[in-house]
Short mmCIF file of the C-alpha atoms (twelve columns), coordinates in Angstrom:
data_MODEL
# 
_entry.id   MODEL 
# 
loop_
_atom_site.group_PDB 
_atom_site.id 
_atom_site.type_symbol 
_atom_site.label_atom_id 
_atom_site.label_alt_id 
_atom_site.label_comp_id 
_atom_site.label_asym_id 
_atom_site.label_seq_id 
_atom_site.Cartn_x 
_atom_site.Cartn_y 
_atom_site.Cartn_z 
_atom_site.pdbx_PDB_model_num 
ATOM 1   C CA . UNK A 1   13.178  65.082  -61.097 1 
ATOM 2   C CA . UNK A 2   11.935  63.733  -64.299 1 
ATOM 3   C CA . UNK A 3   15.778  63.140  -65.538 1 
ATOM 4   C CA . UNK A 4   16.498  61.419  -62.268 1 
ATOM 5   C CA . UNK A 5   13.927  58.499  -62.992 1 
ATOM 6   C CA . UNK A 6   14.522  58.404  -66.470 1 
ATOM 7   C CA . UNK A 7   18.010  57.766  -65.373 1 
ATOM 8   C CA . UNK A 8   17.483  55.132  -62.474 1 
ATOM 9   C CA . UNK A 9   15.001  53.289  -65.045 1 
ATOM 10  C CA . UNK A 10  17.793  53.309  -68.434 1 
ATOM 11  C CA . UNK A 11  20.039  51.028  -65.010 1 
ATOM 12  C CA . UNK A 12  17.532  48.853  -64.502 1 
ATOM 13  C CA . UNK A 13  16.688  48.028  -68.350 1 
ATOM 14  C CA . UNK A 14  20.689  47.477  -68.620 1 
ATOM 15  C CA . UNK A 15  21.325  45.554  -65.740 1 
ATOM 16  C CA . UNK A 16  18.143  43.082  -66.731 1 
ATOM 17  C CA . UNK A 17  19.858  42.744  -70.082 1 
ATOM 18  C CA . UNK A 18  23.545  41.914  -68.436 1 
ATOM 19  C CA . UNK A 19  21.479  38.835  -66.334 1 
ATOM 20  C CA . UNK A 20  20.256  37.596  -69.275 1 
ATOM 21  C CA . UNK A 21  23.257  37.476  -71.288 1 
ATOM 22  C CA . UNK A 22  25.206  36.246  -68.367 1 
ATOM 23  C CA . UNK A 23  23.348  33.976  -66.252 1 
ATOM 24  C CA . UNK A 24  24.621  32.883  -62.758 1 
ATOM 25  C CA . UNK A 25  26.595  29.645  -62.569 1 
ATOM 26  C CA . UNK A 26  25.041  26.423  -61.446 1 
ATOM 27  C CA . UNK A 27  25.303  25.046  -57.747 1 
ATOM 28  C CA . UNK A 28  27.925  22.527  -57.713 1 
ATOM 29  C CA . UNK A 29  26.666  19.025  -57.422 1 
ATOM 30  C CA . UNK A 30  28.695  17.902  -53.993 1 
ATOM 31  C CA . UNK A 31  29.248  14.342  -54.071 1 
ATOM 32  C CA . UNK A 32  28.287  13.895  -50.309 1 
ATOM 33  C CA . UNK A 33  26.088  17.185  -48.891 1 
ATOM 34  C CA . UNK A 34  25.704  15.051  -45.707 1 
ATOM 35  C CA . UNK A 35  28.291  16.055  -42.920 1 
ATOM 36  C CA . UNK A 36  28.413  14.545  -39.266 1 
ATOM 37  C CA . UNK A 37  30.428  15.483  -36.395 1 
ATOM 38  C CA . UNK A 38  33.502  14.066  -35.259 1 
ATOM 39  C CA . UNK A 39  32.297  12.410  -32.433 1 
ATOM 40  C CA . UNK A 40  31.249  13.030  -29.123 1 
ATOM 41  C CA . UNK A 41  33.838  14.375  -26.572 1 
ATOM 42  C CA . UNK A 42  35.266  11.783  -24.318 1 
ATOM 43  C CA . UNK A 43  34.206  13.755  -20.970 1 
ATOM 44  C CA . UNK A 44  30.553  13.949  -22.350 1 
ATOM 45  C CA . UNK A 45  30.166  10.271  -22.563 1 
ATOM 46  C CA . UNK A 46  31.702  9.553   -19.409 1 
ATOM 47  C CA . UNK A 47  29.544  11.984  -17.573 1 
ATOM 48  C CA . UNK A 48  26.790  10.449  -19.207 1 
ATOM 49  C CA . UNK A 49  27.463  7.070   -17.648 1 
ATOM 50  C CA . UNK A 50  27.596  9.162   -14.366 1 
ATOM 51  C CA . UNK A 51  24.632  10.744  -13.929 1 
ATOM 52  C CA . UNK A 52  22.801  7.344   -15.828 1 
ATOM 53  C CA . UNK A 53  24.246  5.256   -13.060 1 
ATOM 54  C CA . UNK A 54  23.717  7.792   -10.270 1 
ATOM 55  C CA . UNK A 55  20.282  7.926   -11.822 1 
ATOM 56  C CA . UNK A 56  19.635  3.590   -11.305 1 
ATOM 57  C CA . UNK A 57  21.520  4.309   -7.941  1 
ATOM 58  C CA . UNK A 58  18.892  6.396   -6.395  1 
ATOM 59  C CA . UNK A 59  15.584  4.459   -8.202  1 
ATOM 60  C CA . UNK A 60  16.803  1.522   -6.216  1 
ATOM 61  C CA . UNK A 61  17.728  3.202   -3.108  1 
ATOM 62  C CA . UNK A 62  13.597  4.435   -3.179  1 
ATOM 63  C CA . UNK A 63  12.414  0.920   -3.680  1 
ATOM 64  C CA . UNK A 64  14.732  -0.287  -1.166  1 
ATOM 65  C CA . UNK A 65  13.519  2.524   1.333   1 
ATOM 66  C CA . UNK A 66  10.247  2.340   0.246   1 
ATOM 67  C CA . UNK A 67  10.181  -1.841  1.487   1 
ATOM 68  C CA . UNK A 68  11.515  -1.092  4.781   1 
ATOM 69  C CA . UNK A 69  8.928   2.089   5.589   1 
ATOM 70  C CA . UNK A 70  11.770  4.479   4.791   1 
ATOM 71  C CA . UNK A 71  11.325  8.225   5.826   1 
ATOM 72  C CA . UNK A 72  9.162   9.934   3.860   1 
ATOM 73  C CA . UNK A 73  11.628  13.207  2.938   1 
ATOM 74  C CA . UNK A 74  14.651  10.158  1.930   1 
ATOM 75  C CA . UNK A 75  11.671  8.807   -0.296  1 
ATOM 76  C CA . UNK A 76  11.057  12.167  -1.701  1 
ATOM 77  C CA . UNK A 77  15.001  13.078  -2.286  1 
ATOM 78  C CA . UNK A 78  16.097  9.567   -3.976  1 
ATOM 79  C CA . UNK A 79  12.846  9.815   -6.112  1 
ATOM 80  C CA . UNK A 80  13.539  13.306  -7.022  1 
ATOM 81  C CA . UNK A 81  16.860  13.038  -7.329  1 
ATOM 82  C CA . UNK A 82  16.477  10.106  -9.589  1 
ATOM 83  C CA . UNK A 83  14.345  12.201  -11.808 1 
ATOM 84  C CA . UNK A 84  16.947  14.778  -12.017 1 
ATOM 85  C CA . UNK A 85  19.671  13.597  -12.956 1 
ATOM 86  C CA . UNK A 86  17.449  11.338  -15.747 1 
ATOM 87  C CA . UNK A 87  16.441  14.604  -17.132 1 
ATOM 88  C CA . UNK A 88  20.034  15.722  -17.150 1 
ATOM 89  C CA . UNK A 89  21.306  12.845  -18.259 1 
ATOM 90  C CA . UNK A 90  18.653  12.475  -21.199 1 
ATOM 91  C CA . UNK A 91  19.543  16.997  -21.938 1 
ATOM 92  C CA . UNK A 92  23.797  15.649  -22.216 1 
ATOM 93  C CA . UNK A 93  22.831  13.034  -24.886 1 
ATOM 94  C CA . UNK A 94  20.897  14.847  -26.749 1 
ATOM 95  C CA . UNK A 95  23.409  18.266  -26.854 1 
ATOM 96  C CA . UNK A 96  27.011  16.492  -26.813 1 
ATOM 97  C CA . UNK A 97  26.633  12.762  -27.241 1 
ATOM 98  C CA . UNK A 98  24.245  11.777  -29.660 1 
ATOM 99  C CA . UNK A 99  25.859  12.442  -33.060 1 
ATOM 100 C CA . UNK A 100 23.738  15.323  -35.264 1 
ATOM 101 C CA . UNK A 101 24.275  15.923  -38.904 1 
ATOM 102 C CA . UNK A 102 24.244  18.995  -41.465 1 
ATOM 103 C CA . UNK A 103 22.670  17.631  -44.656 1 
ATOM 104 C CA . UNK A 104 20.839  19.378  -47.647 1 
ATOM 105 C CA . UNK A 105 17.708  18.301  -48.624 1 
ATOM 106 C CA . UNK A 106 17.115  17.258  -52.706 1 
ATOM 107 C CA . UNK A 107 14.581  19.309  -54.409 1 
ATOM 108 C CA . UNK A 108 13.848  16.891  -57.085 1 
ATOM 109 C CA . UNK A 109 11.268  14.078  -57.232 1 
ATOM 110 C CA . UNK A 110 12.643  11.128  -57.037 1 
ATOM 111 C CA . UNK A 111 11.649  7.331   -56.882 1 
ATOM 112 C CA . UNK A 112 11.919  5.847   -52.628 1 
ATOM 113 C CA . UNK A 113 15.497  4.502   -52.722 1 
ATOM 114 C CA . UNK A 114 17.608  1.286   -52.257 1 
ATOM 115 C CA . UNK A 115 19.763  1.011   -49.425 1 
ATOM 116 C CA . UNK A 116 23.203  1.052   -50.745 1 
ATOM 117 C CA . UNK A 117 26.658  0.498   -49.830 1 
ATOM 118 C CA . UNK A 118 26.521  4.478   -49.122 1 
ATOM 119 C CA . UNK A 119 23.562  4.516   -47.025 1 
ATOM 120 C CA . UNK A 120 25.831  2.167   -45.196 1 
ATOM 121 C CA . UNK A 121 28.725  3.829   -45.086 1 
ATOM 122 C CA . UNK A 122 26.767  7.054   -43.654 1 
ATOM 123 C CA . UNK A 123 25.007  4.694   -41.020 1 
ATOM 124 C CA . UNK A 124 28.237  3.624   -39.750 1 
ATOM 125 C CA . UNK A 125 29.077  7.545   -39.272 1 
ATOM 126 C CA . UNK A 126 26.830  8.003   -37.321 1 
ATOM 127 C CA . UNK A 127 27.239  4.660   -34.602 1 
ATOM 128 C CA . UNK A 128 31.181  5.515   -34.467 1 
ATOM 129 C CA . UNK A 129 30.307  8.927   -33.867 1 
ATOM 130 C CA . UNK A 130 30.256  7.822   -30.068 1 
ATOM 131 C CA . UNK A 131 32.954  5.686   -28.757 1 
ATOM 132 C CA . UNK A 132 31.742  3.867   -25.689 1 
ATOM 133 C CA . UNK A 133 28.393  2.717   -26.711 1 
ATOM 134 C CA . UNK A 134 28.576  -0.257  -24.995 1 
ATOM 135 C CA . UNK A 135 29.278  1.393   -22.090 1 
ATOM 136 C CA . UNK A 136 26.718  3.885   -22.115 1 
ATOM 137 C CA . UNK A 137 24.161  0.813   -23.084 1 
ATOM 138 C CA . UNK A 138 25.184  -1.156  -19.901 1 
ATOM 139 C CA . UNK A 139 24.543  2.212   -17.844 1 
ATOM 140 C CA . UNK A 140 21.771  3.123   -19.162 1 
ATOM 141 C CA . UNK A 141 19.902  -0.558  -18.429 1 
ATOM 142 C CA . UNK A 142 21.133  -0.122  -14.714 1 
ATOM 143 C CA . UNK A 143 19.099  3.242   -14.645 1 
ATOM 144 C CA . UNK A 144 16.092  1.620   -16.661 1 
ATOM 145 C CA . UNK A 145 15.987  -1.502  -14.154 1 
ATOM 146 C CA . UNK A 146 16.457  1.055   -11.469 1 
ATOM 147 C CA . UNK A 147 13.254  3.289   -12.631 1 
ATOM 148 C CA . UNK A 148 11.036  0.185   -13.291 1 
ATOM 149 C CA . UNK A 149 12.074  -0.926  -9.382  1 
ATOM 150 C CA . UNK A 150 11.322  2.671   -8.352  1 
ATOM 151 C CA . UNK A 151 7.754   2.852   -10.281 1 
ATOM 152 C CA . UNK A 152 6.817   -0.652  -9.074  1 
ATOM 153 C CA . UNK A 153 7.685   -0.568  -5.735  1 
ATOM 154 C CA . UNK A 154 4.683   1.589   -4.419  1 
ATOM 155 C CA . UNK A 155 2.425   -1.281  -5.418  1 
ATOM 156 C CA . UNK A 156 3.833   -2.921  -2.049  1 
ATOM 157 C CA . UNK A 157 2.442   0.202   -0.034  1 
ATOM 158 C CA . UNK A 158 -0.842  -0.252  -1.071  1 
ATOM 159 C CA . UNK A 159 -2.355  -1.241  2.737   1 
ATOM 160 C CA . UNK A 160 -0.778  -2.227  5.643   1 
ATOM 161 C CA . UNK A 161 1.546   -5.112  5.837   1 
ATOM 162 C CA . UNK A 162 -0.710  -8.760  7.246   1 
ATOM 163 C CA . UNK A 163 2.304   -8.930  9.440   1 
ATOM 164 C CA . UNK A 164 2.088   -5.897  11.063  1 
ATOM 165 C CA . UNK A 165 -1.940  -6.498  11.272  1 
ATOM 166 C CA . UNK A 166 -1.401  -9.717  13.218  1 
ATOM 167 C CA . UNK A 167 1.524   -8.239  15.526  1 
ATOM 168 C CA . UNK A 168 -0.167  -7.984  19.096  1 
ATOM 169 C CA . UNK A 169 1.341   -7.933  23.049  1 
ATOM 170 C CA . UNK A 170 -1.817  -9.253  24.230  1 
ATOM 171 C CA . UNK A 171 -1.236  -13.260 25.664  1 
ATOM 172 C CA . UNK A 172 -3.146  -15.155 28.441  1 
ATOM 173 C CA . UNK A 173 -2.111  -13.717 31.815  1 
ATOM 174 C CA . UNK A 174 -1.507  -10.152 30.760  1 
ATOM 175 C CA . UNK A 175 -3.241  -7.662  32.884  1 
ATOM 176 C CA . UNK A 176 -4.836  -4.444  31.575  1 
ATOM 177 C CA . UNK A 177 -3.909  -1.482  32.834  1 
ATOM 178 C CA . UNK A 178 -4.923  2.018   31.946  1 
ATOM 179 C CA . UNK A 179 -3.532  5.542   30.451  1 
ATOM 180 C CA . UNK A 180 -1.964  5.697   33.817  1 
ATOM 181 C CA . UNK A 181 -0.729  2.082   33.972  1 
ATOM 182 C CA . UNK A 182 -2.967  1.351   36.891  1 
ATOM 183 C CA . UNK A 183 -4.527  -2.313  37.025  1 
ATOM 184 C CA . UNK A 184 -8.022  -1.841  35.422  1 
ATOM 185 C CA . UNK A 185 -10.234 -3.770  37.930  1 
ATOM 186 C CA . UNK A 186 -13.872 -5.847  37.619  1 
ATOM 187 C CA . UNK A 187 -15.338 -3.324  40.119  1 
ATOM 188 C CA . UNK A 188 -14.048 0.139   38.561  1 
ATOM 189 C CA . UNK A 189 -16.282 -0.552  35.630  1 
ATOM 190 C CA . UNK A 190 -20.378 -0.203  35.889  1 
ATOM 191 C CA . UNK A 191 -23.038 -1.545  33.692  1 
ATOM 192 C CA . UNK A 192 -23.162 0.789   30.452  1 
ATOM 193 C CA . UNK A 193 -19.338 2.095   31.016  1 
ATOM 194 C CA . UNK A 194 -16.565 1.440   29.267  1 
ATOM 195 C CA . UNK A 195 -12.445 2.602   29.661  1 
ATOM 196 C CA . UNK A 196 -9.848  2.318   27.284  1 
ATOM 197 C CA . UNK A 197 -7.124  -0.278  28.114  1 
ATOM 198 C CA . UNK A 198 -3.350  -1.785  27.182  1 
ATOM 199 C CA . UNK A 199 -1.615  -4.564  28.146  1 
ATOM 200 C CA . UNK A 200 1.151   -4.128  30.823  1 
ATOM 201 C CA . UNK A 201 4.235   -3.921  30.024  1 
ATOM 202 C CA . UNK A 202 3.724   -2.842  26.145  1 
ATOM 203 C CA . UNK A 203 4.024   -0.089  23.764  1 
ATOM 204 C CA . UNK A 204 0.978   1.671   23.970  1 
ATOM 205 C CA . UNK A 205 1.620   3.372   20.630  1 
ATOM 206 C CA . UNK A 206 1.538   -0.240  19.032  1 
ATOM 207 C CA . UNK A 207 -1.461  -0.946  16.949  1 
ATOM 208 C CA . UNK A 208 -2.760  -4.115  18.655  1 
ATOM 209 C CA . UNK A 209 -1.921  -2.632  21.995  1 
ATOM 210 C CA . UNK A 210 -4.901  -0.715  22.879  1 
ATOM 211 C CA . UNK A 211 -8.476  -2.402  23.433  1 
ATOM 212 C CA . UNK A 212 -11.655 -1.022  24.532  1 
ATOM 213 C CA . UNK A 213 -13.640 -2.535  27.475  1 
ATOM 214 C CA . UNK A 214 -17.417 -2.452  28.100  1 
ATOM 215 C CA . UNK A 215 -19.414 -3.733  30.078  1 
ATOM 216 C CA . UNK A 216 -23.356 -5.218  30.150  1 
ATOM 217 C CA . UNK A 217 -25.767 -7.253  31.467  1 
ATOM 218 C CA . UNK A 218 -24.777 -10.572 31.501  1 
ATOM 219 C CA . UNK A 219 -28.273 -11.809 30.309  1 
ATOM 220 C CA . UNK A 220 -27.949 -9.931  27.480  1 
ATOM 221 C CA . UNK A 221 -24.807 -11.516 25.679  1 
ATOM 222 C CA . UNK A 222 -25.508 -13.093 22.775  1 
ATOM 223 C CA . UNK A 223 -22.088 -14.573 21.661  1 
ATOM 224 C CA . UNK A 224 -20.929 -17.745 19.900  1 
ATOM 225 C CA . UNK A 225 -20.545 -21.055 22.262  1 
ATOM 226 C CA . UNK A 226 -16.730 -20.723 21.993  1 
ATOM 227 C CA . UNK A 227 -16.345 -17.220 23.554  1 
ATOM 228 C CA . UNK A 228 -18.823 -17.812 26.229  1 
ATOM 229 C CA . UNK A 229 -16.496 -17.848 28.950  1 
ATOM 230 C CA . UNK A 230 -14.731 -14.381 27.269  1 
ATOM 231 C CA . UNK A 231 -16.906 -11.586 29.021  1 
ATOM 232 C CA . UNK A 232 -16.605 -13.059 32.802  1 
ATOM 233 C CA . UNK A 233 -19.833 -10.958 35.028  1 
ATOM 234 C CA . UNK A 234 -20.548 -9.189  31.726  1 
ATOM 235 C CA . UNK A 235 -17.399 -7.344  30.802  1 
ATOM 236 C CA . UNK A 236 -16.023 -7.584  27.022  1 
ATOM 237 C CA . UNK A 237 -13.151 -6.401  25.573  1 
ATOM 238 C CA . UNK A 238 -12.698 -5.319  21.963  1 
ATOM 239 C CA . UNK A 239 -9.791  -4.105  19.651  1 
ATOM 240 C CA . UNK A 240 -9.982  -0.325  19.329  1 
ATOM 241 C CA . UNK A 241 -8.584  0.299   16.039  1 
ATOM 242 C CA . UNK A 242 -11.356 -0.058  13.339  1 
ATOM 243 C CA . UNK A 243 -11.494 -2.373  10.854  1 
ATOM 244 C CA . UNK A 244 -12.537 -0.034  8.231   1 
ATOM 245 C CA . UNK A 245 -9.919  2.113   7.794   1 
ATOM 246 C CA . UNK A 246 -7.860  2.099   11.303  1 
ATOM 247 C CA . UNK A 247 -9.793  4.936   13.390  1 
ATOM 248 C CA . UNK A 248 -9.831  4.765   16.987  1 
ATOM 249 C CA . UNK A 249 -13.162 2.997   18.321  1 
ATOM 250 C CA . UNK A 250 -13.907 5.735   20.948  1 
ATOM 251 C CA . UNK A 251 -18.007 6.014   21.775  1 
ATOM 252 C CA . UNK A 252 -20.363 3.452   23.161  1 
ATOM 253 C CA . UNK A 253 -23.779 4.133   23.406  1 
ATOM 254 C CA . UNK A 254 -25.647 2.015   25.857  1 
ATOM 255 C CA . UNK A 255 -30.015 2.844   26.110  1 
ATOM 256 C CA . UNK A 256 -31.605 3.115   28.978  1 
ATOM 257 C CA . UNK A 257 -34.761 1.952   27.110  1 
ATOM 258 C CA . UNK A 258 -33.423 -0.579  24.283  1 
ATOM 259 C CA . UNK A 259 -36.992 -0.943  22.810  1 
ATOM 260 C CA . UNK A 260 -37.296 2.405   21.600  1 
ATOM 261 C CA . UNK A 261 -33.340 2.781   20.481  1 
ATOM 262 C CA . UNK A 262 -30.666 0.468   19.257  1 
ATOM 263 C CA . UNK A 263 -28.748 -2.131  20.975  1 
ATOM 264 C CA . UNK A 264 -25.916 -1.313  23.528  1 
ATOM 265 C CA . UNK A 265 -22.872 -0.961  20.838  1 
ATOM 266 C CA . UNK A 266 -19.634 0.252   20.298  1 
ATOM 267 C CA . UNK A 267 -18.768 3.123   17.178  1 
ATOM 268 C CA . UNK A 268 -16.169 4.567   15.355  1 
ATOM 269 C CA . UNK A 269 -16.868 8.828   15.083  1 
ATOM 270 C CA . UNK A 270 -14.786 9.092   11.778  1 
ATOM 271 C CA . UNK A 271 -16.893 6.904   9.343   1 
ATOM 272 C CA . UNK A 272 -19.295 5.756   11.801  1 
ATOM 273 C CA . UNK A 273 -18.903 1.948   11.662  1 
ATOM 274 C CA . UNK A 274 -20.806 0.518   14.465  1 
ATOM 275 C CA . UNK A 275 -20.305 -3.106  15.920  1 
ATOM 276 C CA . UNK A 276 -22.692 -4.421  18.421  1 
ATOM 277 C CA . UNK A 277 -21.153 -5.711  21.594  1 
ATOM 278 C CA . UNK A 278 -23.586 -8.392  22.962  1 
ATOM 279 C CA . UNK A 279 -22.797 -10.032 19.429  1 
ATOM 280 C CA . UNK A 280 -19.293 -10.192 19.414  1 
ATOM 281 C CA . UNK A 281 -19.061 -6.390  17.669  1 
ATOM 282 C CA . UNK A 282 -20.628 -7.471  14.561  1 
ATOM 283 C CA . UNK A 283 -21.048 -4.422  12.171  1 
ATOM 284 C CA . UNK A 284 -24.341 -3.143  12.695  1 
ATOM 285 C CA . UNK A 285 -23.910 -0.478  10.137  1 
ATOM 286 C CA . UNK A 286 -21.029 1.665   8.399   1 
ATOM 287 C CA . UNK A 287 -18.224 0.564   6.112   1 
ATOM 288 C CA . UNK A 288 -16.178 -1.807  8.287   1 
ATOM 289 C CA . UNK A 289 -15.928 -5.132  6.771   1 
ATOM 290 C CA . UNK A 290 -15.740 -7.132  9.502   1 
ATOM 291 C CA . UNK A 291 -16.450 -7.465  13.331  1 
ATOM 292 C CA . UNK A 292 -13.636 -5.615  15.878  1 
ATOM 293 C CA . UNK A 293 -11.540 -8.862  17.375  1 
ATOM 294 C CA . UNK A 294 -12.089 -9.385  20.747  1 
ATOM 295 C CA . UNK A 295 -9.996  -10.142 23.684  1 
ATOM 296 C CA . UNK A 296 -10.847 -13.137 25.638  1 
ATOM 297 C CA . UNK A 297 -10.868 -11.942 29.973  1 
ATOM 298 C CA . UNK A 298 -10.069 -13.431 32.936  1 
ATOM 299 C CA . UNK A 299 -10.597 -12.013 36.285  1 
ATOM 300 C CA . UNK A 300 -7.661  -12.883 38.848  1 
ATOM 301 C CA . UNK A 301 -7.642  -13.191 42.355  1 
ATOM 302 C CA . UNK A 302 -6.983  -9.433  43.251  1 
ATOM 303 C CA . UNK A 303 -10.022 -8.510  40.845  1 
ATOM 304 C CA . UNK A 304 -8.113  -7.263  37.796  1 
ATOM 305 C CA . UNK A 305 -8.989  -7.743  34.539  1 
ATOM 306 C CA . UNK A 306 -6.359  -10.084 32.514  1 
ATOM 307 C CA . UNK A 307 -6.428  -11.298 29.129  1 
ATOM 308 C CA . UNK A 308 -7.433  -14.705 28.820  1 
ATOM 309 C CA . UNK A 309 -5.561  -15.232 25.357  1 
ATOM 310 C CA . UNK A 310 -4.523  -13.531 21.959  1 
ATOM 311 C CA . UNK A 311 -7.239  -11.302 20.004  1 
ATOM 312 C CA . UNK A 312 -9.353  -13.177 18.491  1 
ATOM 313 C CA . UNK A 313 -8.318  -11.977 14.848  1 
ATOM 314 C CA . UNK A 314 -5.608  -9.432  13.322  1 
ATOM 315 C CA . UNK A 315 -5.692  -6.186  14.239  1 
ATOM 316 C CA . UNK A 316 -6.972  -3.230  12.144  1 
ATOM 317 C CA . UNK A 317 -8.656  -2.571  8.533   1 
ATOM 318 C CA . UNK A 318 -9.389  -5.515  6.683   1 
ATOM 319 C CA . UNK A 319 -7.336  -6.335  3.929   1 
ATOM 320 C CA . UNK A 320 -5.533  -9.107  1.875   1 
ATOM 321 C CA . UNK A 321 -4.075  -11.978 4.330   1 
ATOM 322 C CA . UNK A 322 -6.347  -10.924 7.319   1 
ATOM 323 C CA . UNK A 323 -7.492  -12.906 9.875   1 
ATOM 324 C CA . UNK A 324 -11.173 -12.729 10.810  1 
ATOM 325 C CA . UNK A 325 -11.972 -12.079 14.040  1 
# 
C-alpha cells in the first residue's frame, strides 16, 4: 500500500515539472470574436407582419364594436384575440427575427471606447440582419394605432349615451295603458294609489317608456306655476327609472297621518332615493342627483289618462349632457 502512494505521488511531482517546463499555448487573439447570424428567415418575417397586422385588425374591430354597443363575447374575442397574437407576435421576434449575436467578453480593463468605423460596421450587421424592416415597421404601427384605439375606446362606455337618455315615445295625445295594454283610466286610480304605466303603441322595454302614476289630494300639490295644469284632479305621473343609477322607481308610501310621518313620496328600493311627489319628485333623501322628470296629463273624453307632452327632462341617471327635469 505504502509503494502504491509513493508511486502515484513520484507522477504527480513529474507531471508538475513537465507543466512548468512546457506551458500551454496562448489563446489566439481573433481579430473579430463577435459573430451574428445570417439573417432572419424570410417566412419568419412575413409571419411576423401577419400576426402584427391581424393583431391592429382585431384592436380596431373592439373599438369599433365597442362604439356601436357590440356583444359583449365579440368584445371579449377581438380583445383577446388581439392580445394573443401580440404576445405571439412579440415571442417570433424575439426567437427568429430579431438578429442575436455570439460575442466574447474582454477580461482586461480598459478605457470607455470611441465609436469607430468597426463599431459601425458591426451595427450595420446587425440592421441587415432582417430584410424587410420597413415592412415590419409599417405593420407594427398598424397594430400600435390599433391597441391605443382598443385601450381608449372604453373611455366612451363610461355612462350611458345623452342620446339614448333623451330618447322617449311619450308625445301629447299618447294614452297610457298598462302591463296588459288596457287604457289606464282617471277613475281606476284612488287617492294614495299608484300603477305603473307605458305609452301605447311603444316598446315597453325602452328606457323612457315606462312611468309611474300616483295620485293625491289636489290641495296638497305644491308644484311650480308652469306644471300646474300637469296633475289634472290630483294625478301625477313620473319617470320610473331613477336618476341615480337607473333602478326601477317601484314603492310609494302615502301616510294616513302626514304629521307624524313623511310626506306622500315616491322611492327607489335599491339605493333608496326618495323624491317627493307633491313637489315635482324632488329628492327628499338618497343619492339621486336630481328630481324624476315628469309627464305632463291630460284626461280625454272617455276618462283615460293621456300624456299632455314630452317628459319633462331626459330619462335616467344623471350624467354629462343631461337634461334636468
Amino acid at each position: 500500500m505504502s509503494r502504491l502512494l509513493r508511486m502515484l505521488t513520484d507522477l504527480a511531482l513529474a507531471r508538475g515539472v513537465l507543466r512548468a517546463r512546457h506551458p500551454p499555448p496562448e489563446p489566439e487573439d481573433h481579430a473579430d470574436p463577435t459573430r451574428y447570424d445570417a439573417g432572419a428567415p424570410a417566412w419568419a418575417e412575413l409571419a411576423l407582419v401577419v400576426l402584427l397586422l391581424l393583431c391592429g385588425a382585431c384592436f380596431a374591430a373592439f373599438a369599433v364594436l365597442l362604439a356601436l354597443a357590440g356583444d359583449t363575447q365579440l368584445l371579449g374575442a377581438t380583445a383577446g384575440g388581439g392580445l394573443a397574437l401580440l404576445a405571439a407576435a412579440l415571442v417570433l421576434a424575439g426567437l427568429r427575427v430579431a438578429p442575436r449575436e455570439t460575442a466574447v467578453e474582454p477580461r482586461e480593463d480598459a478605457p470607455e471606447p470611441e465609436e469607430t468605423a468597426e463599431d459601425e460596421r458591426l451595427l450595420g450587421a446587425v440592421a441587415d440582419g432582417v430584410s424587410r424592416r420597413r415592412l415590419i415597421l409599417g405593420a407594427a404601427g398598424i397594430a400600435g394605432t390599433g391597441a391605443i384605439l382598443a385601450a381608449a375606446a372604453p373611455v366612451t362606455a363610461l355612462g350611458p349615451s345623452a342620446r339614448v337618455l333623451d330618447e322617449s315615445p311619450w308625445r301629447r295625445g299618447v294614452v297610457l295603458v298598462d302591463e296588459e295594454d288596457a287604457p289606464v283610466l282617471a277613475d281606476d286610480l284612488e287617492v294614495g294609489a299608484f300603477i305603473t304605466a307605458f305609452p301605447r303603441g311603444a316598446d315597453k322595454r325602452e328606457l323612457g317608456s315606462p312611468v309611474v302614476v300616483v295620485r293625491v289630494r289636489p290641495d296638497e300639490l305644491e308644484l311650480p306655476a308652469a306644471r300646474r295644469t300637469w296633475a289634472p284632479e290630483g294625478l301625477l305621473a313620473y319617470s320610473k327609472i331613477c336618476t341615480h343609477a337607473g333602478c326601477a322607481v317601484s314603492l310609494f308610501r302615502y301616510p294616513t297621518y302626514e304629521p307624524g310621518s313623511s310626506p306622500p313620496a315616491l322611492a327607489c328600493p335599491c339605493h333608496y332615493s326618495t323624491f317627493d311627489v307633491r313637489r315635482a319628485a324632488a329628492v327628499v333623501v338618497g343619492p339621486a342627483g336630481r328630481p324624476l322628470p315628469q309627464l305632463p296629463l291630460a284626461i280625454d273624453a272617455q276618462r283615460q289618462l293621456v300624456a299632455g307632452g314630452p317628459l319633462s327632462g331626459s330619462v335616467g341617471p344623471a350624467w354629462w349632457g343631461t337634461r334636468r327635469s
